[in-house]
TORBAKOL-223338 format. One line per field, with one value per residue (C-alpha): residue number from 1; residue in three letters; x, y, z. Coordinates in pm, whole numbers, always signed. Layout:
BEGIN
num = (NUM	...);
residu = (ala	...);
c1 = (X	...);
c2 = (Y	...);
c3 = (Z	...);
// end
This chain:
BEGIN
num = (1	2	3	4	5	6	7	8	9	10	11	12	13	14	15	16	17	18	19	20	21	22	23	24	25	26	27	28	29	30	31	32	33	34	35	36	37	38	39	40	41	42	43	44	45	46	47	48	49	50	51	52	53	54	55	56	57	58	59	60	61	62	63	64	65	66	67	68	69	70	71	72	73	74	75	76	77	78	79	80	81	82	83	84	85	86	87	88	89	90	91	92	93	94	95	96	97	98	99	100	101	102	103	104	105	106	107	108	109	110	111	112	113	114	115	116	117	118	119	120	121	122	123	124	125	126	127	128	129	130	131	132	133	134	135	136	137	138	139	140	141	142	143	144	145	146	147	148	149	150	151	152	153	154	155	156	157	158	159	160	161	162	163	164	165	166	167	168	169	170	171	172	173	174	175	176	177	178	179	180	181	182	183	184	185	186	187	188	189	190	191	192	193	194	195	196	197	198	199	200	201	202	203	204	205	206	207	208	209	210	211	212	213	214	215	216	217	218	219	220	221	222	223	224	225	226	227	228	229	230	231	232	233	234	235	236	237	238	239	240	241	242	243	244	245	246	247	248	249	250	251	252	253	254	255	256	257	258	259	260	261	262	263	264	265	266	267	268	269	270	271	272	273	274	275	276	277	278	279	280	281	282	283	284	285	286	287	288	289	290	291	292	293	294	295	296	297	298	299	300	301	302	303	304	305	306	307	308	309	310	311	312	313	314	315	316	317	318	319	320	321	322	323	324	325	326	327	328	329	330	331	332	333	334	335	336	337	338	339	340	341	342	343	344	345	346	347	348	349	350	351	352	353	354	355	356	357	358	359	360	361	362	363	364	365	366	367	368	369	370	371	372	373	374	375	376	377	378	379	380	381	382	383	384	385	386	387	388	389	390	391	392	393	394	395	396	397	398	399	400	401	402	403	404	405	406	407	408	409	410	411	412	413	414	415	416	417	418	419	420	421	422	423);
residu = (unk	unk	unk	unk	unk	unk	unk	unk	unk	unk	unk	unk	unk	unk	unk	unk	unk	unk	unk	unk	unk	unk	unk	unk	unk	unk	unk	unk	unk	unk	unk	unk	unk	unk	unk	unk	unk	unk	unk	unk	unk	unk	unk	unk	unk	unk	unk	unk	unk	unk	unk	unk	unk	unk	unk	unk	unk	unk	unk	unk	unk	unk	unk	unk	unk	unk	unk	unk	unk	unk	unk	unk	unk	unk	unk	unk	unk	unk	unk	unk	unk	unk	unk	unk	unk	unk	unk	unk	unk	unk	unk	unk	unk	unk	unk	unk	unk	unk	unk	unk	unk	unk	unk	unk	unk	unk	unk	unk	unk	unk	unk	unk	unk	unk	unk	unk	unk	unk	unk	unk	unk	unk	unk	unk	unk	unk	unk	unk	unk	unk	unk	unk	unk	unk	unk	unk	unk	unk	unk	unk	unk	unk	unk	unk	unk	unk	unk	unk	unk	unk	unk	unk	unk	unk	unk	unk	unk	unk	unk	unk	unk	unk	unk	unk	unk	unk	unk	unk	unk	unk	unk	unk	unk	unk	unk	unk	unk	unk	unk	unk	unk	unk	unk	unk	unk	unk	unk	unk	unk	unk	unk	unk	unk	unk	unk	unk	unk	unk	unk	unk	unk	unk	unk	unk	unk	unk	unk	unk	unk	unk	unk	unk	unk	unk	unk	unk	unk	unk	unk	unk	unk	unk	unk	unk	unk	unk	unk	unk	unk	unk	unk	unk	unk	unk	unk	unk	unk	unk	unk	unk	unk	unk	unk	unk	unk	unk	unk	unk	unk	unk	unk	unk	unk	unk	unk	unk	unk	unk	unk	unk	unk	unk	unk	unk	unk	unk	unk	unk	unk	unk	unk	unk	unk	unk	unk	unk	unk	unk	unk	unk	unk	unk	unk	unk	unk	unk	unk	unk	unk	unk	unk	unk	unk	unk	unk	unk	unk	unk	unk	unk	unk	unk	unk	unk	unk	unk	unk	unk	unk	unk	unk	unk	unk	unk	unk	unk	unk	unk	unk	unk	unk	unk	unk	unk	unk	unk	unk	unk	unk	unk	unk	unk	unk	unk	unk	unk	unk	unk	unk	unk	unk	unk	unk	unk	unk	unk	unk	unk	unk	unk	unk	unk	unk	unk	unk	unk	unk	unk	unk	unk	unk	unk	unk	unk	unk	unk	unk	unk	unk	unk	unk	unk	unk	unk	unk	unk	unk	unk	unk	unk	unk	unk	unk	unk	unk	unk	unk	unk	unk	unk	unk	unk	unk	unk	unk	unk	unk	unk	unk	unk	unk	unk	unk	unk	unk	unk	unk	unk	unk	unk	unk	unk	unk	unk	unk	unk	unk	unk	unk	unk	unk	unk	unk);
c1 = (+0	+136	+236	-87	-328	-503	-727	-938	-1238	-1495	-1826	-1772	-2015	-2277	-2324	-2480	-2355	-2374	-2157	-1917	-1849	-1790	-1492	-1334	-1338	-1166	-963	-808	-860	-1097	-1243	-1609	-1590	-1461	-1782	-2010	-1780	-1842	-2219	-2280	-2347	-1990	-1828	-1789	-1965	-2097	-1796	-1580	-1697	-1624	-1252	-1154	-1300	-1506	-1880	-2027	-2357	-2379	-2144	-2212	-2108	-2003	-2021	-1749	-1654	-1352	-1204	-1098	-857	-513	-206	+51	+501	+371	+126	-208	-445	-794	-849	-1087	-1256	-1495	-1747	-2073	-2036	-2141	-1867	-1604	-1505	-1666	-1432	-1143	-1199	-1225	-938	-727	-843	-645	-363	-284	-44	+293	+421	+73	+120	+506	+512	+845	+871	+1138	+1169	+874	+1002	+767	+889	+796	+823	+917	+898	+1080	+996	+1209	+1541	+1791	+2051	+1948	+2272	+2400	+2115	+2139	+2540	+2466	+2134	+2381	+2644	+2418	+2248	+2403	+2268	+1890	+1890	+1997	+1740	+1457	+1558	+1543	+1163	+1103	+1347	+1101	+1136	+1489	+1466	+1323	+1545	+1342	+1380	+1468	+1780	+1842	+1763	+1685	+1680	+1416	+1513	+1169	+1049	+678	+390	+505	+859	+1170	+1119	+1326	+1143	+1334	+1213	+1249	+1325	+1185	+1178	+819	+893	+506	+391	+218	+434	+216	+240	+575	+668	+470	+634	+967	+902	+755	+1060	+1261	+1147	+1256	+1612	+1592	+1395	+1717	+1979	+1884	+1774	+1449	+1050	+925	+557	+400	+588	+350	+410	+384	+94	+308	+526	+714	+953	+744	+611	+494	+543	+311	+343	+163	+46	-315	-244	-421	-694	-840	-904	-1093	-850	-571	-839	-913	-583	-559	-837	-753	-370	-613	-828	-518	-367	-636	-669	-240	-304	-626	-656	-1046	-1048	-758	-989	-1246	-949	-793	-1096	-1128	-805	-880	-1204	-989	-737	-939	-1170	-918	-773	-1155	-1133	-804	-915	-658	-632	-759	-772	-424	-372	-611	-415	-66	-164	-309	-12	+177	+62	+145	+512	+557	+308	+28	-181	-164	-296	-175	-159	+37	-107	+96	+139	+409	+575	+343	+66	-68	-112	+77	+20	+246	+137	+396	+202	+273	+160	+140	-10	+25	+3	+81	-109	-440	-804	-588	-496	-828	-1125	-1216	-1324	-941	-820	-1032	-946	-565	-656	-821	-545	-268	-1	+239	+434	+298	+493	+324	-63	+65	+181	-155	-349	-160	-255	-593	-579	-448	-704	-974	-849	-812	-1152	-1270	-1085	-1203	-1544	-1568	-1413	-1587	-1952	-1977	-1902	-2316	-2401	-2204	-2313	-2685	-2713	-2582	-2817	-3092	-2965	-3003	-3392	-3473	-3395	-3550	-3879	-3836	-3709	-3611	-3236	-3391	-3533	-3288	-3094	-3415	-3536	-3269	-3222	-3594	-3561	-3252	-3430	-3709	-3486	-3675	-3424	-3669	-3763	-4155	-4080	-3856	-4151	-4385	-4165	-4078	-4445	-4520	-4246	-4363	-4682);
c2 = (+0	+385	+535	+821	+549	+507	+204	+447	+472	+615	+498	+205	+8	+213	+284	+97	-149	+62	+327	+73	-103	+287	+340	+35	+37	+406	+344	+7	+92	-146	-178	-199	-591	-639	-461	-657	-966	-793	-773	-1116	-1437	-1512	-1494	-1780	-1969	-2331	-2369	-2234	-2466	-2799	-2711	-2638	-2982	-3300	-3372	-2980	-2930	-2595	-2328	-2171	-1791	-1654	-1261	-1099	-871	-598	-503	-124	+25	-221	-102	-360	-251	+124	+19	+59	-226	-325	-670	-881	-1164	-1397	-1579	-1565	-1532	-1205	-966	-1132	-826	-595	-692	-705	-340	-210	-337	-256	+76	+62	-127	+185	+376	+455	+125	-37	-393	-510	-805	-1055	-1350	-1620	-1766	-1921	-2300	-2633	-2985	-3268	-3612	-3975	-4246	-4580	-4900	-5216	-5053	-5377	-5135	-4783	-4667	-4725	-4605	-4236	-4269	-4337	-4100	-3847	-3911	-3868	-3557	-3338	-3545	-3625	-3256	-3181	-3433	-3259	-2920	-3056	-3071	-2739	-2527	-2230	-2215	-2243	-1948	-1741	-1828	-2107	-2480	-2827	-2654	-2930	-3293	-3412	-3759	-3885	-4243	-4296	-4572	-4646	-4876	-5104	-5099	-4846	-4630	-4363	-4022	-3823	-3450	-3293	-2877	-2710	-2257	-2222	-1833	-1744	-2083	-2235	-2536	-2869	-2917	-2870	-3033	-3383	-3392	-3400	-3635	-3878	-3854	-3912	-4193	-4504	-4377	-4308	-4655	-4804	-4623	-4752	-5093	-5036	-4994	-4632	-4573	-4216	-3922	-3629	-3245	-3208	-2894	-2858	-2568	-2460	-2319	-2106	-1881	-1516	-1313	-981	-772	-458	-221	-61	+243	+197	+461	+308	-75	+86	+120	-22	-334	-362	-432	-676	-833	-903	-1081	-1282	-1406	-1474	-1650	-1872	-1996	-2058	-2299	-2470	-2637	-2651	-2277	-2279	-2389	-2192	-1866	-2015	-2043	-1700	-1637	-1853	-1682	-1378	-1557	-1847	-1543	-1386	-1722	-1799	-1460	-1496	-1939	-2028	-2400	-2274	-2652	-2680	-2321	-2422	-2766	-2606	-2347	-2579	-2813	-2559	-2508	-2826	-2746	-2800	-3113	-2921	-2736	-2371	-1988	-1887	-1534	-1380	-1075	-862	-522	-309	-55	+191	+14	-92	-350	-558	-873	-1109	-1395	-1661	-1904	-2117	-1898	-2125	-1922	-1891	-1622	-1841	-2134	-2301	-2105	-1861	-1769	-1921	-1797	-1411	-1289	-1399	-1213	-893	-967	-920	-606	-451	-628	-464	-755	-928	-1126	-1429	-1318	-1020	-1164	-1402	-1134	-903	-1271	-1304	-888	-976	-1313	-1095	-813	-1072	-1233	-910	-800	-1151	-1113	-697	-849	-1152	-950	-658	-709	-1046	-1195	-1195	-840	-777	-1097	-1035	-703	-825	-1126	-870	-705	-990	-1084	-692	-703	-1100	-935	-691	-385	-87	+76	+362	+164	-90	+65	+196	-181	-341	-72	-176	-522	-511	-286	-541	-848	-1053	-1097	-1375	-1342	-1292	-1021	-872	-888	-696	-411	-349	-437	-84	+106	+24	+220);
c3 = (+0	-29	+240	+210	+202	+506	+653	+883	+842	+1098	+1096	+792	+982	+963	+584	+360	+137	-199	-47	+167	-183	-366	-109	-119	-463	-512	-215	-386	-736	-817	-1146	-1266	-1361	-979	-838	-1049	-894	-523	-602	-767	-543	-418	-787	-879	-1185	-1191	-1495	-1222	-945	-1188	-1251	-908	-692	-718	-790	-795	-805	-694	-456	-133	-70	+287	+337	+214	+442	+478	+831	+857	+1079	+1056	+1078	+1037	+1025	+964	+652	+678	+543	+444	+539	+320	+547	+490	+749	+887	+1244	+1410	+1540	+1421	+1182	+1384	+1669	+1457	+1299	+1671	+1807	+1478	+1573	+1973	+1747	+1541	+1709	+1585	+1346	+1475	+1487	+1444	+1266	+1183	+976	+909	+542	+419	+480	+491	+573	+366	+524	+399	+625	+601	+709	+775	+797	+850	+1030	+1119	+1191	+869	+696	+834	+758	+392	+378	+502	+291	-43	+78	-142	-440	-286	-333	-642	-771	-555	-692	-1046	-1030	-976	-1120	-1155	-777	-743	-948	-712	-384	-276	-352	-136	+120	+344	+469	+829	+988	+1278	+1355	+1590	+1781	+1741	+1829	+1525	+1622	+1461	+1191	+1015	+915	+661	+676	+325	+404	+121	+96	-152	-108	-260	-254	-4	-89	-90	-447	-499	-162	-191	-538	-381	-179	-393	-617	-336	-146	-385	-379	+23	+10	-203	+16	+327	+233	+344	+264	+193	+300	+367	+204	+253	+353	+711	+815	+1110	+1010	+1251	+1056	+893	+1149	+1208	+1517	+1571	+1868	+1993	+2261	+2374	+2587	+2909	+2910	+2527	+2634	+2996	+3256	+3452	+3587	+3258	+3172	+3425	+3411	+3052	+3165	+3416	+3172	+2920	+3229	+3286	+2919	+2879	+3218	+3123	+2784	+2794	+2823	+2557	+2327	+2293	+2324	+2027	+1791	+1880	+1719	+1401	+1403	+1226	+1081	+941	+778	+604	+484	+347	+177	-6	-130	+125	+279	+600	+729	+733	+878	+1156	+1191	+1224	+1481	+1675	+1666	+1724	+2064	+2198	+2141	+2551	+2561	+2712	+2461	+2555	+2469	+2096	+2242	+2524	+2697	+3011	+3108	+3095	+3325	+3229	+3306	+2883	+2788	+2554	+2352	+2098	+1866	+1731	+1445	+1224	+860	+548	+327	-52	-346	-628	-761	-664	-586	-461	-830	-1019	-772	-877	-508	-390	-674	-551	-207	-303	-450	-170	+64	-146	-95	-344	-114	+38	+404	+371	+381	+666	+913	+806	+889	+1235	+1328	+1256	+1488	+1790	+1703	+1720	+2051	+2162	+2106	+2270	+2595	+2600	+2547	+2807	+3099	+3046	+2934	+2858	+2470	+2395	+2425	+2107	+1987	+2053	+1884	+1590	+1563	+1674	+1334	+1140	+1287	+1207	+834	+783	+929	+620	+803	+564	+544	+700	+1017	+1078	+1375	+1529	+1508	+1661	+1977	+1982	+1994	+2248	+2470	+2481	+2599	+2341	+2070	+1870	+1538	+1640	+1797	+1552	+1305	+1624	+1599	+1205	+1164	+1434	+1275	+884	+1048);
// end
């Protein structure tokens, strides 16, 4: 993004759809074909639908939604996500919002690297099997980084080999991990091909059986660290603060509480993933795995307070994410949604994706220790009952204070009140 484009924008919530799509479109430089895309049903023909999976009969669209507010290593950013669940963008914009100040959210990455995995069976002497795996390394990778030469190109390629001799439930195994850089790629292709090549010769070397060779969704090598800082006085006070570390405290002790504090956090991330055709599953699966690193599974996020009294949080997550190849390239709303987004880098979306994972959890923990995660919940879904009961543009927010007021949030009575205020 250039540096004079700006991300904040007051009140986006509260305008309607026409006019939210008119801004986004002159602030990103959208064209007119990508507006018809915004305002068709999800974007994506039946043709479409056939070339990309299995056995389509039809497609499904989420709202496609756009978080305001991020500022991520001093660039501001307008976050595409896509999802159906109330306040998860709402959330997300707000706490962007407390993010903002100075660089906003720092963010760090190491290289984009992803392990791909062979495992051999019926080794007749281990320890001369990793002597002569390790003595033909050089030339296992040679032959790896013949396959893809369009990505040795670029920096990335196969860069090393790794032996796990492992004792399992079947007896000893050996589990060769395959370190591959897919710089832009999310790497599965490009990876499992490796490995397939691979594992007769390993198979050969070592005298044994090759089985599974397979990229592992682990990728811990591969990860994205965002930090930041809410001044005091914004998130409601110094208890606020630490009521916020308490509740963070609780959910790093107690797995079952961990749970439901992480799917906050792939709440965001998993939206923008949906938004930009990414394999969310094996996001999802790597973060997870990721925080069993210790052998207990923990809190994603880390939340404390400094000397001054703010607060401060940090994020470390595994971030495979791609710009090159798959839906990613062939579905037209991911192609918008890297428009509005502004990134060419595949790094780049995965620290903006992390940001928006601590804004959410941010905006989760703010909510649950101050007035309780449905309020925000229920006026939203009050929202929703208002315009099914056929509420106007023009009445909607008079509707829902309505229905809130009246502690009845059901769709009868959502119909009462539009049916009073149509007159």
């Amino acid at each position: 993004m250039a540096s004079e484009f700006s991300s904040r924008i007051s009140g986006f919530y509260k305008k309607p759809v026409e006019e939210r799509i008119k801004i986004i479109a002159e602030r990103c430089g959208l064209t007119e074909e990508d507006v018809k895309v915004l305002k068709s049903d999800g974007g994506l023909s039946i043709d479409a639908a056939d070339r990309m999976t299995e056995n389509v009969v039809g497609s499904i669209a989420y709202p496609f939604s756009v978080a305001v507010n991020f500022r991520v290593n001093g660039n501001d950013y307008l976050v595409p996500m896509a999802g159906e669940e109330p306040s998860v963008v709402a959330a997300a914009s707000n706490m962007a919002r407390l993010m903002r100040e100075g660089e906003g959210v720092v963010a760090t990455a190491t290289d984009p690297i992803m392990i791909g995995q062979v495992q051999i069976l019926e080794i007749p002497d281990m320890d001369k099997a990793i002597e002569t795996l390790e003595e033909n390394k050089e030339k296992l990778l040679e032959v790896a980084n013949e396959l893809d030469p369009v990505l040795v190109k670029f920096g990335g390629g196969a860069k090393d080999i790794e032996l796990r001799p492992m004792e399992t439930a079947i007896g000893p195994m050996l589990i060769v991990h395959l370190i591959v850089d897919c710089r832009d790629a999310m790497g599965a292709n490009a990876v499992n091909t490796m490995a397939e090549a691979l594992a007769p010769t390993m198979a050969e070397l070592t005298g044994g059986r090759s089985l599974l060779r397979i990229i592992s969704n682990l990728a811990d090598r591969r990860l994205v660290t965002v930090k930041c800082k809410v001044k005091s006085e914004d998130i409601g006070g110094e208890k606020a603060v630490d009521n916020i570390v308490a509740a963070w405290a609780f959910a790093d002790a107690d797995p079952y509480r961990a749970a439901t504090h992480n799917k906050g956090i792939m709440n965001g991330i998993a939206a923008v993933a949906l938004a930009f055709a990414q394999d969310h599953r094996a996001i999802e699966a790597g973060a997870h795995s990721y925080c069993v690193k210790d052998n207990q599974y923990r809190s994603m996020s880390k939340w404390g307070k400094d000397a001054n009294g703010d607060l401060t949080g940090e994020m470390t997550l595994p971030m495979a994410v791609g710009l090159v190849g798959g839906a990613t390239r062939s579905h037209p709303m991911a192609q918008i949604a890297r428009k509005i987004l502004g990134v060419d880098k595949a790094v780049e979306l995965g620290e903006v994706m992390c940001a928006v994972g601590l804004a959410q959890n941010l905006g989760a923990l703010r909510a649950l220790t101050q007035e309780g995660i449905q309020q925000g919940h229920m006026r939203l879904h009050a929202r929703n009952l208002v315009v099914m009961a056929g509420a106007s543009a023009d009445m909607i927010e008079k509707a829902v204070a309505e229905l809130v007021d009246s502690g009845e949030i059901r769709f009868p009575k959502a119909q009462e009140i539009v049916k009073k205020l149509q007159g």
